[in-house]
C-alpha positions as CSV (number, residue, x, y, z in Angstrom):
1,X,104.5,110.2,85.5
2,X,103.7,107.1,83.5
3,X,105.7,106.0,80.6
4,X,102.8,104.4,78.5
5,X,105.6,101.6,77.4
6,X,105.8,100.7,80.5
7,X,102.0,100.1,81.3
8,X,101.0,96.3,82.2
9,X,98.8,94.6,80.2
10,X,96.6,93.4,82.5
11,X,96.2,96.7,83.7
12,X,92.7,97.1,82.4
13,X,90.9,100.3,80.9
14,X,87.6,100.6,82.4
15,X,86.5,104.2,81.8
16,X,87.8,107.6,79.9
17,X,86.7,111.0,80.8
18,X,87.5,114.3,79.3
19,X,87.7,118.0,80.1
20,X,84.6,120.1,78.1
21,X,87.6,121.9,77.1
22,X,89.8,118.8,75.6
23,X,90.6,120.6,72.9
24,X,92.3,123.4,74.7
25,X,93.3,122.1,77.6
26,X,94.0,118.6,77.1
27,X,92.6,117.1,80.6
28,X,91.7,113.6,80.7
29,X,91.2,110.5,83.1
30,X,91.5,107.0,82.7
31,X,90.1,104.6,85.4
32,X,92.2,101.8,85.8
33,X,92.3,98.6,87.8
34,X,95.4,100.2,89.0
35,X,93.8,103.8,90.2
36,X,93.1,106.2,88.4
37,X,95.1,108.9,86.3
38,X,94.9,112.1,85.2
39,X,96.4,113.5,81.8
40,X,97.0,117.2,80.8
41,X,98.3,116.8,77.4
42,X,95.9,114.6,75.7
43,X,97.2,111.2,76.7
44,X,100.7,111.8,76.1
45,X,101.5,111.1,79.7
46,X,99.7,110.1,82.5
47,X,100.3,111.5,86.4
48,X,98.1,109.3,89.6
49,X,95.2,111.3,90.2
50,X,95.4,109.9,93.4
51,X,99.0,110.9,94.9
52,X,97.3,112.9,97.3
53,X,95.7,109.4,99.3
54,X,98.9,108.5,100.0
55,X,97.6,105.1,99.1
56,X,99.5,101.8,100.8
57,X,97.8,99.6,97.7
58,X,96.4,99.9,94.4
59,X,92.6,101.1,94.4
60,X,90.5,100.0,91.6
61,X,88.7,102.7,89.6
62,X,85.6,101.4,87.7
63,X,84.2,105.2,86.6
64,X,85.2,108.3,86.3
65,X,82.8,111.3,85.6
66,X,84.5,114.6,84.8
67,X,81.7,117.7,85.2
68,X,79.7,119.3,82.3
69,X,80.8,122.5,83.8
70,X,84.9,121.3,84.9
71,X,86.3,124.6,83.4
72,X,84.2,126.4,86.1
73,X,83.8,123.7,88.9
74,X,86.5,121.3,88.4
75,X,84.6,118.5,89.8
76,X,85.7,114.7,88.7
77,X,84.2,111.5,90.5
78,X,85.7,108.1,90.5
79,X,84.0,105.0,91.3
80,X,85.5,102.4,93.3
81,X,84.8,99.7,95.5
82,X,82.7,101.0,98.4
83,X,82.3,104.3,97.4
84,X,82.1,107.1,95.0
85,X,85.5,109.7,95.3
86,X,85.0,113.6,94.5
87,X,87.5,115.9,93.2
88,X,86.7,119.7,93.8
89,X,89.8,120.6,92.1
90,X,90.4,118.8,88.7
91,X,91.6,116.1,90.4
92,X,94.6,116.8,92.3
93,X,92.8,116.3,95.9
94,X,89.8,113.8,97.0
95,X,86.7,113.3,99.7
96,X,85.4,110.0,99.9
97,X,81.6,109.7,100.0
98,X,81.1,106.2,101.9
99,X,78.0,104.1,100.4
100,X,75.8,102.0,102.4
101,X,76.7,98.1,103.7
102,X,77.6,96.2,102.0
103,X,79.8,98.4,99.9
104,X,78.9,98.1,96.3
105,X,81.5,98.4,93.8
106,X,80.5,101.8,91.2
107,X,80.7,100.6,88.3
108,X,79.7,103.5,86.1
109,X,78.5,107.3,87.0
110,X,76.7,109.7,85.1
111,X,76.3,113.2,85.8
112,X,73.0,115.6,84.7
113,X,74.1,117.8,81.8
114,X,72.7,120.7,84.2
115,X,75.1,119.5,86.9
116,X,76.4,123.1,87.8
117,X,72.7,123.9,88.5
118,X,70.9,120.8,89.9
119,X,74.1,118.5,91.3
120,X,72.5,115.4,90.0
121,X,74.9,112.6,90.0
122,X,73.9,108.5,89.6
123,X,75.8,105.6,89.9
124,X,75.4,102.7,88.9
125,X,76.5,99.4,90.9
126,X,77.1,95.8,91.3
């Protein structure tokens, strides 16, 4: 868990995301240059959303898309360098999907508003 008074400033902000369900449930992400975390209590505090890597470094997170439909599907994707990560269960676990040479860094994903029906997800990179 993150103490937010502990948080480096030049730890930048580059993306918010919230749960359909905020309101209730409280589920946010914030994609960091330091990774990306996961909140369940509005922004109180902050967990990694990406314990489960078992990372050795920090891996910058440009994007984070959190599904139209996350209360059924609890699908998140996070962009980072080289690839696009997706969470199948509200972002506890992760599968990398690997984008063509030379890796782009995502910089910003979108996801259709019918996303439970037609899976359309863009990115956007540099």
């Amino acid at each position: 868990m993150i103490n937010t008074e502990q948080i480096d400033v030049q730890d930048v902000v580059y993306a918010l995301s919230t749960s359909p369900g905020f309101a209730q449930d409280g589920v946010c992400f914030a994609a960091r240059a330091s990774g990306l975390y996961r909140s369940e209590d509005g922004g109180l505090t902050w967990m990694d959303a990406y314990h489960s890597l078992e990372l050795r470094q920090a891996l910058p997170t440009a994007a984070v898309a959190v599904s139209p439909a996350f209360l059924q599907d609890r699908a998140v994707f996070a962009g980072v360098p080289g690839g696009i990560l997706r969470s199948s269960d509200g972002g506890h676990t992760w599968s990398v999907v690997k984008l063509q040479s030379p890796p782009p860094f995502v910089l910003d994903l979108a996801l259709s508003p019918d996303f439970a029906r037609d899976g359309v997800a863009l990115a956007a990179t540099a």
